[in-house]
C-alpha positions as CSV (number, residue, x, y, z in Angstrom):
1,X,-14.0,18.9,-11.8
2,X,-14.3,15.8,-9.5
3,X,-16.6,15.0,-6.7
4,X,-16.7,15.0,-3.4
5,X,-14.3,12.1,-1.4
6,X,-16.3,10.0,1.2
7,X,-16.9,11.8,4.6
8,X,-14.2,10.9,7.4
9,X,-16.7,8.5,9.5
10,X,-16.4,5.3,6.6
11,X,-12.9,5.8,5.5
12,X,-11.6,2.1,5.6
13,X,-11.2,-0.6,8.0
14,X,-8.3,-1.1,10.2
15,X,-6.3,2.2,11.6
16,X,-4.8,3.3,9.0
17,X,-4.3,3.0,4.9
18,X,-1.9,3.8,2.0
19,X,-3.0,6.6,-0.9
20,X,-1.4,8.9,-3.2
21,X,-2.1,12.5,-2.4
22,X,-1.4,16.1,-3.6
23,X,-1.6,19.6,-2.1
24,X,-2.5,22.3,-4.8
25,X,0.7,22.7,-7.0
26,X,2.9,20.0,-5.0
27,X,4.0,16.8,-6.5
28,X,1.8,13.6,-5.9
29,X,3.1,11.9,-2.9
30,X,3.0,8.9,-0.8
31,X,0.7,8.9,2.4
32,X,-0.2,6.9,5.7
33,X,-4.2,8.2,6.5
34,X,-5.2,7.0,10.0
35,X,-8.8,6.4,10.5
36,X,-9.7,9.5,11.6
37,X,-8.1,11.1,8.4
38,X,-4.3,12.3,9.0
39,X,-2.1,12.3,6.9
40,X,1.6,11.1,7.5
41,X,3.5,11.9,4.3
42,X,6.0,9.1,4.3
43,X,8.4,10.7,2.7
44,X,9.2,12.6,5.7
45,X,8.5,10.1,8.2
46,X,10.7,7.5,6.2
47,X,13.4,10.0,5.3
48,X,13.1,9.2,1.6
49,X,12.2,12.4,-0.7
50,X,12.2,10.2,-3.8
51,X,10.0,7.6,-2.6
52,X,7.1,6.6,-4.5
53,X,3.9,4.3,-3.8
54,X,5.4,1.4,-6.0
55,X,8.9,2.2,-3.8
56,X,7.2,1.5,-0.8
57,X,5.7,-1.8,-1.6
58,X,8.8,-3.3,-3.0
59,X,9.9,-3.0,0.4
60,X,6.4,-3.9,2.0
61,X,7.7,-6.9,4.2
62,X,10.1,-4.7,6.2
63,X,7.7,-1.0,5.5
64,X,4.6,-2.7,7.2
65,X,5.6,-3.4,10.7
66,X,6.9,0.6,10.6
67,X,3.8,1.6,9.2
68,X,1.9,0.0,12.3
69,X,4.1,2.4,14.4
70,X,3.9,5.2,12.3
71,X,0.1,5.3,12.9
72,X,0.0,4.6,16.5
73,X,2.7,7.1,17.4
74,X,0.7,10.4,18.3
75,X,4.0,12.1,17.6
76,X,4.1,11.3,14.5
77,X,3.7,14.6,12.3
78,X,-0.3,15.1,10.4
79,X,-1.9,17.3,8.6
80,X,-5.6,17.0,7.6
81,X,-6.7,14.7,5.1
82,X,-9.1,17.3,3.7
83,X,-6.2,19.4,2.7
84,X,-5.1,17.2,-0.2
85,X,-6.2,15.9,-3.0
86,X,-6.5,11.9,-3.5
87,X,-4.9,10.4,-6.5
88,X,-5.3,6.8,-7.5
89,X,-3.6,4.6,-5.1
90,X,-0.6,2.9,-7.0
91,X,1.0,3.6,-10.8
92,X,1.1,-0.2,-11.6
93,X,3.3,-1.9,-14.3
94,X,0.6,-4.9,-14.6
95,X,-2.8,-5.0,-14.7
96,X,-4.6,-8.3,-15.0
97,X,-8.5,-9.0,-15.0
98,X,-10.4,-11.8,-14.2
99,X,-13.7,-12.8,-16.6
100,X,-16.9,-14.7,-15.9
101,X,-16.3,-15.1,-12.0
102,X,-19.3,-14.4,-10.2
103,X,-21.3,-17.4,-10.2
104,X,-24.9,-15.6,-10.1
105,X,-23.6,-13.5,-13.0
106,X,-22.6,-15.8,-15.2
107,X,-25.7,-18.1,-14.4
108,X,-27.7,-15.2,-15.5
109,X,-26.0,-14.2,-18.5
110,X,-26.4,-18.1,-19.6
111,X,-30.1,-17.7,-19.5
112,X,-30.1,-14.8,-20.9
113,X,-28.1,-15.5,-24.1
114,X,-31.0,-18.8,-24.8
115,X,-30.7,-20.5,-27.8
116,X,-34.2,-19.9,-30.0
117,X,-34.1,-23.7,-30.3
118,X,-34.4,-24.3,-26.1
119,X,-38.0,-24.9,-25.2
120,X,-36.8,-25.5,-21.7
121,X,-37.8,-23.8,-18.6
122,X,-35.7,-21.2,-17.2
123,X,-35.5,-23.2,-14.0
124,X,-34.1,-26.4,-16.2
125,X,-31.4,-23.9,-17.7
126,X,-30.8,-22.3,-14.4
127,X,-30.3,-25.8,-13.0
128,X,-28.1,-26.5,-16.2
129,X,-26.0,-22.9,-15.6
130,X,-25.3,-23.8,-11.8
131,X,-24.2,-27.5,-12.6
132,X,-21.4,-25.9,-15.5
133,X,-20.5,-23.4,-12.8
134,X,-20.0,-25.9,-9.9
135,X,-17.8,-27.9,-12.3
136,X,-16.1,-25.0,-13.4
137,X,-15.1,-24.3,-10.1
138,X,-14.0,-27.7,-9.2
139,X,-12.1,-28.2,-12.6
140,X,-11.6,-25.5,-14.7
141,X,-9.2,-22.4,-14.2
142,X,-10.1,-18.8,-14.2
143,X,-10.4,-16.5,-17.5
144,X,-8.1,-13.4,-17.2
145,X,-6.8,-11.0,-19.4
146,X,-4.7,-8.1,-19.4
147,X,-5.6,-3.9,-18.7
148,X,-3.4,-0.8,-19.5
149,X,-1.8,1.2,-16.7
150,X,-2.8,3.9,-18.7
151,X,-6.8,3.4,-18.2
152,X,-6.3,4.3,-14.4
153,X,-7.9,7.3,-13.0
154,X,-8.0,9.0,-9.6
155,X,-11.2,7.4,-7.1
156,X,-13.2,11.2,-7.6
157,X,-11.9,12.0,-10.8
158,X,-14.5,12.7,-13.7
159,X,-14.6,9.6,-15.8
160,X,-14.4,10.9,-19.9
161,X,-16.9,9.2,-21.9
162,X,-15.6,9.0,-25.5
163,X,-17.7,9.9,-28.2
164,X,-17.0,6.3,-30.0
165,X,-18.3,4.4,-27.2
166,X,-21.6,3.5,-27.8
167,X,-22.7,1.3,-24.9
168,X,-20.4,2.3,-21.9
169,X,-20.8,0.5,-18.8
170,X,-20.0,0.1,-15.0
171,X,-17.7,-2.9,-13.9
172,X,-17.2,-2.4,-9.7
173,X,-14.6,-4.9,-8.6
174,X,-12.3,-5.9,-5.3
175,X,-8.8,-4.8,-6.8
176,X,-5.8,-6.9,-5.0
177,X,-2.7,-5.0,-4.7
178,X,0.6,-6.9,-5.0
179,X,3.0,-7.1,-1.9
180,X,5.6,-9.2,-3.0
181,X,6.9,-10.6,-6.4
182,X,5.2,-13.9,-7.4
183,X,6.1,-16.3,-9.6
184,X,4.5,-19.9,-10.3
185,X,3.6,-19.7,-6.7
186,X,0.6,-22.6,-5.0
187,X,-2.7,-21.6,-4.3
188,X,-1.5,-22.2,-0.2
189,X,1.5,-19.4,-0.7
190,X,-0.2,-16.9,-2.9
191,X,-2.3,-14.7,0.1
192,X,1.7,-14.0,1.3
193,X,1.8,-12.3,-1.9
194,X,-0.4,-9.9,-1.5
195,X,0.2,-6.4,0.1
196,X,-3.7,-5.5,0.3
197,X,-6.8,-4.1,-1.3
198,X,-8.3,-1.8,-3.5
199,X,-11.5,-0.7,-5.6
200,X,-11.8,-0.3,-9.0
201,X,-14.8,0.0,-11.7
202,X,-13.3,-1.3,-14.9
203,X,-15.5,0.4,-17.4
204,X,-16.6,-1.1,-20.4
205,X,-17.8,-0.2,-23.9
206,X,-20.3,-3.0,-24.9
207,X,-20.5,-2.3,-28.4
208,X,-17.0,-3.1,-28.7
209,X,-16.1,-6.2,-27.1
210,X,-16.6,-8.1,-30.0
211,X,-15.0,-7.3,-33.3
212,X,-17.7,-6.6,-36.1
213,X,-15.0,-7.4,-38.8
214,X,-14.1,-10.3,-37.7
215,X,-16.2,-11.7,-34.8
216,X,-14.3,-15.3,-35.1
217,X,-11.4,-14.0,-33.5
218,X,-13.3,-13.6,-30.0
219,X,-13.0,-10.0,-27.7
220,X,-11.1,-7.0,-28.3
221,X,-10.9,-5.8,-24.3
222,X,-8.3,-3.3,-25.9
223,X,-10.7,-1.2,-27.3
224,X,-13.5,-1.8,-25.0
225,X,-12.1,-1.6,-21.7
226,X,-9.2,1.0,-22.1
227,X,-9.8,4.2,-23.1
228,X,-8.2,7.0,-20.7
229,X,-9.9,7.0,-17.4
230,X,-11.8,3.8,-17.9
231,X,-10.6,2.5,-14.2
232,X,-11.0,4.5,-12.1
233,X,-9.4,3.5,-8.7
234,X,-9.0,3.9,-4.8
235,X,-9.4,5.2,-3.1
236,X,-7.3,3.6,-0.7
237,X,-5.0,0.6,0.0
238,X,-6.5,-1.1,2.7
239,X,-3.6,-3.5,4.1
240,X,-4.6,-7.4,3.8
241,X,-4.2,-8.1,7.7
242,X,-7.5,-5.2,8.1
243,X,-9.5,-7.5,6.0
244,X,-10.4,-10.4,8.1
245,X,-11.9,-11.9,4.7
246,X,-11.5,-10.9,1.1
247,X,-13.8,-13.4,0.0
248,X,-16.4,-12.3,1.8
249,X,-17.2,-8.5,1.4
250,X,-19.9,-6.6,0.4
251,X,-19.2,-5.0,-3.7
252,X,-22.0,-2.3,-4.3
253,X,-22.4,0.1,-7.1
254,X,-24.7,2.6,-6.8
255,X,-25.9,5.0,-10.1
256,X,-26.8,8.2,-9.3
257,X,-28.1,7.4,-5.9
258,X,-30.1,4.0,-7.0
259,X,-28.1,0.3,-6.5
260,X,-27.2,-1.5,-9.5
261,X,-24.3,-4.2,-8.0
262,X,-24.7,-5.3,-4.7
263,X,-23.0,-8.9,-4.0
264,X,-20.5,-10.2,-1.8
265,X,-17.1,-11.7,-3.2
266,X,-18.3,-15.1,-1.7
267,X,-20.2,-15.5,-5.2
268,X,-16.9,-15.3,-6.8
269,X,-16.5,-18.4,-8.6
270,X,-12.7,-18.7,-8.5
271,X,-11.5,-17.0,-5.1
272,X,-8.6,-14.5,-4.6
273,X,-6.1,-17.3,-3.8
274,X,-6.5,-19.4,-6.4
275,X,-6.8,-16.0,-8.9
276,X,-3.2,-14.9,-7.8
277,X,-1.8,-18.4,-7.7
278,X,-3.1,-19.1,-11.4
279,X,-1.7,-15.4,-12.8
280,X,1.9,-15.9,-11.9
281,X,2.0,-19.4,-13.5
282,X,2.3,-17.1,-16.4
283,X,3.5,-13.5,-15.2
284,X,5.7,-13.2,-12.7
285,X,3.4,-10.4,-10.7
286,X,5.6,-7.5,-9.6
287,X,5.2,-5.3,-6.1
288,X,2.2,-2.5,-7.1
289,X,0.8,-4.8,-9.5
290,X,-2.9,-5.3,-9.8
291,X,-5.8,-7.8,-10.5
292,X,-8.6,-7.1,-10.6
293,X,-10.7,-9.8,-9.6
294,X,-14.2,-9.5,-11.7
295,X,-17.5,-8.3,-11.3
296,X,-20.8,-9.0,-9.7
297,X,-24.0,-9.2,-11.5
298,X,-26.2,-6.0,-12.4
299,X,-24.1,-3.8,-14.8
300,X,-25.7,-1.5,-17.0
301,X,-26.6,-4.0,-20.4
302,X,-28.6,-6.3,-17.2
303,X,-30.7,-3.1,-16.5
304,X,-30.9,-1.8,-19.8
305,X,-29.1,1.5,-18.9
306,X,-26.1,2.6,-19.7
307,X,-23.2,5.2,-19.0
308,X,-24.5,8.5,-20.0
309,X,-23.4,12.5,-19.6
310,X,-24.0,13.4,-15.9
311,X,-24.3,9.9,-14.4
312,X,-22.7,10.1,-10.7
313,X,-21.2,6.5,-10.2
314,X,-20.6,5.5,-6.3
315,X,-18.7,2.4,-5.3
316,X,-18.0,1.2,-2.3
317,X,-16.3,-2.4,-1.1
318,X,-16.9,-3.5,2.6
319,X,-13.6,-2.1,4.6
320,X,-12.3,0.0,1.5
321,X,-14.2,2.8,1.5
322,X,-16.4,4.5,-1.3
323,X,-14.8,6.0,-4.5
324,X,-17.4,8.8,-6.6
325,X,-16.8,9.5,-10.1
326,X,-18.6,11.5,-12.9
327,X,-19.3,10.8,-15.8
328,X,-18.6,13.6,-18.8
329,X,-19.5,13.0,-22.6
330,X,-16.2,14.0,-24.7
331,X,-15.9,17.3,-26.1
332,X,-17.1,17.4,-30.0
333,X,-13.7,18.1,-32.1
């Protein structure tokens, strides 16, 4: 079972986007939907039966300009949006995640986590938090760490709660989507890198980002963050010239109807730029690659509510549409 894709009136910005459809008992495919939800299989229209999401944006310099002309060419052959199925997006080979980079987050989980010992006011440890943050930004460089391919799921898929994870937890996030390969690029270069954008909640088990054995060693985001169908994403690739400013759009997470994370990416501590620049000092980021790019305030362990059997999870970043997922306890063995 999976729920219900966002009505045709808020689709994404710009006329059209990329996505990964199916018809019932077809192969997944590649698509062009138009913003008023037609399809273009781009197989056809590109004359490539093999062609594949990740295919397409390993050619995405020369594919875009005949994408623009695919979607403003009434000729061009359509079917109905509602007549497939959406699939996530892209089949990436890299995930990375960015840590810690929402500034009113982070300032909050630092009063929060008070030492016994601080008599303080919170306003003197809020003042404390901002100044570290400030500095952070101006010196330090962003925390990110690597995801499995593997913990990807489709944008209205039914999310599988596992019956080990105790404290599971919401994580909405601007995804950027990889255009062209990037290595030990500048921070002034790395935007041409980038094909476009993307949604995804990286789910987390609470209980389980610290080791219990040996709690020295720091986070295990291997077993709290990857379980199958822990990120769910799309559902759409919104291409980076619709998005007149990625560091400025609206991230909201709504639970079963009520908002838990609404906060633009302006809060972002280290922007996308300097987030894409700083990853391929290390990897060299490949087309159909993702980072994901951290998460606002207001998850689950800040409200005191967490991920549980029935839970209807609704996401939606400014110009990339809404994805819906469900969330089903695991089957007893």
């Amino acid at each position: 079972m999976s729920v219900k894709p966002e009505p045709a009136s808020a689709l994404f910005a710009g006329p059209f986007a990329l996505a990964t459809l199916s018809a019932p008992g077809k192969p997944h495919f590649p698509a062009l939907v138009t913003a008023d939800s037609q399809v273009v299989d781009l197989r056809a229209a590109l004359r490539d039966d093999a062609l594949t999401m990740r295919g397409l944006l390993e050619q995405w310099v020369v594919a875009l300009p005949v994408l623009r002309e695919l979607a403003a060419d009434p000729g061009t052959e359509r079917r109905p949006l509602a007549d497939f199925r959406v699939h996530a997006p892209i089949e990436p080979r890299q995930v990375l995640q960015s840590g810690a980079n929402y500034r009113q987050h982070v300032i909050d989980l630092h009063v929060a986590h008070r030492d016994p010992a601080d008599d303080r006011s919170e306003e003197e440890r809020r003042a404390e938090a901002a100044e570290i943050m400030d500095r952070r930004a101006a010196e330090d460089l962003p925390y990110m760490f690597i995801g499995l391919p593997s913990a990807i799921t489709g944008p209205y898929d039914d999310v599988v709660l596992p019956s080990w994870a105790e404290k599971p937890d919401w994580e909405l996030e601007l995804a950027v989507v990889i255009g062209k390969p990037a290595y030990q690029v500048s921070v002034e270069e790395a935007l041409e890198h980038v094909a476009g954008y993307t949604i995804a909640n990286d789910l987390t088990d609470r209980a389980t980002v610290f080791r219990r054995d040996m709690p020295q060693i720091g986070t295990d985001w291997l077993r709290s963050k990857n379980a199958p169908g822990f990120t769910p994403l799309g559902p759409w690739i919104v291409p980076a010239e619709s998005i007149a400013d990625p560091d400025d759009v609206r991230v909201t997470l709504r639970l079963n109807g009520e908002t838990m994370q609404d906060e633009s990416t302006k809060d972002m501590i280290f922007n996308i730029a300097r987030m894409v620049a700083y990853a391929s000092q290390t990897a060299r980021l490949l087309p159909g690659d993702l980072i994901l790019t951290g998460s606002p305030a207001g998850n689950g362990m800040h409200w005191g509510r967490l991920l549980r059997d029935g839970d209807v999870m609704e996401g939606s970043v400014t110009g990339l549409g809404v994805q819906r997922t469900r969330c089903v306890a695991e089957a007893a063995s």
